[in-house]
N, C-alpha and C positions, 0 to 999 in steps of 0.2 A: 483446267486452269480458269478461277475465275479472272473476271472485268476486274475485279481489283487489283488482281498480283500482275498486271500485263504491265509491262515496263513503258513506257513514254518519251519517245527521245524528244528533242528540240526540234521544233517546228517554225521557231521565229523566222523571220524574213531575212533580217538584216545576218542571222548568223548562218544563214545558207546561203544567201547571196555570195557571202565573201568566202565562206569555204569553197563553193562552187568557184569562183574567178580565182582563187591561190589553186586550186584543182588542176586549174586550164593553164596558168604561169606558169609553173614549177615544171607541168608535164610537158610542156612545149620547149623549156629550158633544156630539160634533161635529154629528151630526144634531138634534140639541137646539137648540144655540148657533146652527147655523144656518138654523137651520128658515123664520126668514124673507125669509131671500136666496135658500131653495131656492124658496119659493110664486114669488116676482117671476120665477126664472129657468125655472120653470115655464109660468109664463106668458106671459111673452115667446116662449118655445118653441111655443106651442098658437094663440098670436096671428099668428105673422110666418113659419108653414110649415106644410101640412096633416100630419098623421101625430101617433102619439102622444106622448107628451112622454119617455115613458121606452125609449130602445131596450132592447132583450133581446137578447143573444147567445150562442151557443156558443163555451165555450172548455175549452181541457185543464185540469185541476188536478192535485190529488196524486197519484202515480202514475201519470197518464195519465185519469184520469177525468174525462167531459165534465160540466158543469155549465151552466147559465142563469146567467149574471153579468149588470147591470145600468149601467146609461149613462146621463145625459143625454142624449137624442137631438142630434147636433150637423151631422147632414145628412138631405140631404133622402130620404122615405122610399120603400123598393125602388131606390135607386140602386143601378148595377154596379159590381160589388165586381172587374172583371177587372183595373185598374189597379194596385190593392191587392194583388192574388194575384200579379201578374206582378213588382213592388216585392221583396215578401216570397219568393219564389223565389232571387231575386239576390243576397239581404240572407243569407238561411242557404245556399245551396247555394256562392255564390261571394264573398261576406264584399261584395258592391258595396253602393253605397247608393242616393242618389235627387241626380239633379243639379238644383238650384231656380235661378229664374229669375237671377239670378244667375253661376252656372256654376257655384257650390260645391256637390261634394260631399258631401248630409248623410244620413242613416240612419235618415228619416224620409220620408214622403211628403207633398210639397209639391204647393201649386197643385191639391187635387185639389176639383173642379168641386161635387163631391157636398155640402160639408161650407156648410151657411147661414152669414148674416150672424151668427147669435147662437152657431152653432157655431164661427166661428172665437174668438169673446171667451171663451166657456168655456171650450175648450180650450188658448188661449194663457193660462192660470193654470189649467189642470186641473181647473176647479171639476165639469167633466163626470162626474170620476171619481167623486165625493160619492155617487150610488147604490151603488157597491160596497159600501157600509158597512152595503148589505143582506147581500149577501154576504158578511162577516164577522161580522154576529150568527148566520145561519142553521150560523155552520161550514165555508163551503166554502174562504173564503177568510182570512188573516191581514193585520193592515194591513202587517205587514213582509214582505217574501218576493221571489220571482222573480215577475215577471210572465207571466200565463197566455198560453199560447199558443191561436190560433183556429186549428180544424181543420186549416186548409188552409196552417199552419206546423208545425204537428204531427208532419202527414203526412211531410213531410221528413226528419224527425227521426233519425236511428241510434239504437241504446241508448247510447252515450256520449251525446246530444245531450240523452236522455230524463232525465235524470243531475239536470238542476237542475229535475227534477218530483218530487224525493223528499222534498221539504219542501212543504208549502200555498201557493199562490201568494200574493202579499201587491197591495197597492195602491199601497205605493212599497216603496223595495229600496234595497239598496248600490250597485245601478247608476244609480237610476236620481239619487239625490242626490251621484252622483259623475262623471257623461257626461251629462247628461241629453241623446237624442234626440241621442248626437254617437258612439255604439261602435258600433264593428261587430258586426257575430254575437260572436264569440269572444271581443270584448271583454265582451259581457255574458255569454255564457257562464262564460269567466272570475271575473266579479265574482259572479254566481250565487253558483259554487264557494265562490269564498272565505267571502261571505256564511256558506252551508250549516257551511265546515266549523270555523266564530268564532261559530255562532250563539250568543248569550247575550242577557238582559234590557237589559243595560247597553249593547247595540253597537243594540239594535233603538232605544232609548229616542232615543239619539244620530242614527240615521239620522232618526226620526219629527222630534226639533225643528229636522234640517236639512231635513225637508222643503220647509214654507212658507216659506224661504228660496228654494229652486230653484224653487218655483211662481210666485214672485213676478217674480226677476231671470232664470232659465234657467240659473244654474250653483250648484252649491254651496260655501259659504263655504270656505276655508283652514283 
């Protein structure tokens, strides 16, 4: 990849100052407001499977740097991760995805055994993601951005591929309030891209209030 095709995000002051401070609002609101849906879904977690209530994982962020990011735990703990690695293989190296019981082709992994009774309700509305919002007061993470990749999608990666780690990874994105859980690699590559290179206050504000839209229905409004 030459110096020429490397993508360039926004560097200004003023327009990272203030995405950073809506960063730190919004995630202090939301952990706030929700603070008593998170105790109950807490504890439903610590009652109805052994292990801790909060997973910890490794994932890439800005430029390629590892971080500890945060979860809802929503399976069960020490499960094998080969299913997922063998998934995520096909998903970036040959654009495939995961065929669910059904026989549709979708770009997510289904049916997979690991994930609890209270893991599937959180995560069918996302509510799992609600820790990262540690990871965006600490800095590592933005609530708008590309989604972080785990190690072992990383690894795969080219320097083109490395392209939409040149912004902070976010908790939702342009892809993810526009395919949600339905693009290929390169469709979110793509949408990364575009994201990166339209970033502004006004397009992140817009993806954030169609978030809870897609978390609720599975697709994003028209």
């Amino acid at each position: 990849m030459s110096a020429g095709n490397a993508i360039a995000p926004r560097r200004d002051v003023l327009f990272l100052a203030i995405k950073r401070a809506l960063d730190i609002a919004v995630s202090l609101a939301v952990l706030v407001l929700l603070s008593p849906l998170l105790v109950l879904i807490a504890i439903a977690i610590k009652l109805t499977s052994p292990g801790p209530v909060l997973f910890r994982g490794t994932v890439h962020g800005l430029n390629g740097v590892p971080f500890t990011y945060y979860k809802f735990r929503s399976m069960v703990a020490g499960g094998d991760t080969g299913a997922h690695k063998e998934f995520i293989k096909k998903y970036v190296t040959q654009g495939k995805g995961h065929v669910d019981e059904s026989g549709k082709e979708v770009f997510k992994l289904t049916g997979d055994k690991r994930v609890t009774t209270i893991g599937k309700i959180i995560r069918r509305v996302s509510i799992d993601e609600v820790p990262q919002m540690i990871n965006v007061l600490r800095g590592e993470m933005s609530l708008v951005g590309p989604r972080p990749p785990v190690p072992y999608e990383y690894e795969l990666y080219d320097e083109t591929k490395k392209q939409r780690l040149v912004v902070k990874p976010g908790i939702t994105g342009l892809n993810q309030v526009r395919r949600r859980s339905q693009s290929t690699f390169e469709q979110m590559y793509t949408d990364d891209l575009e994201y990166i290179r339209a970033q502004s206050i006004w397009l992140d504000l817009k993806i954030m209030v169609k978030t809870p839209w897609v978390m609720l229905f599975g697709v994003g409004p028209t």
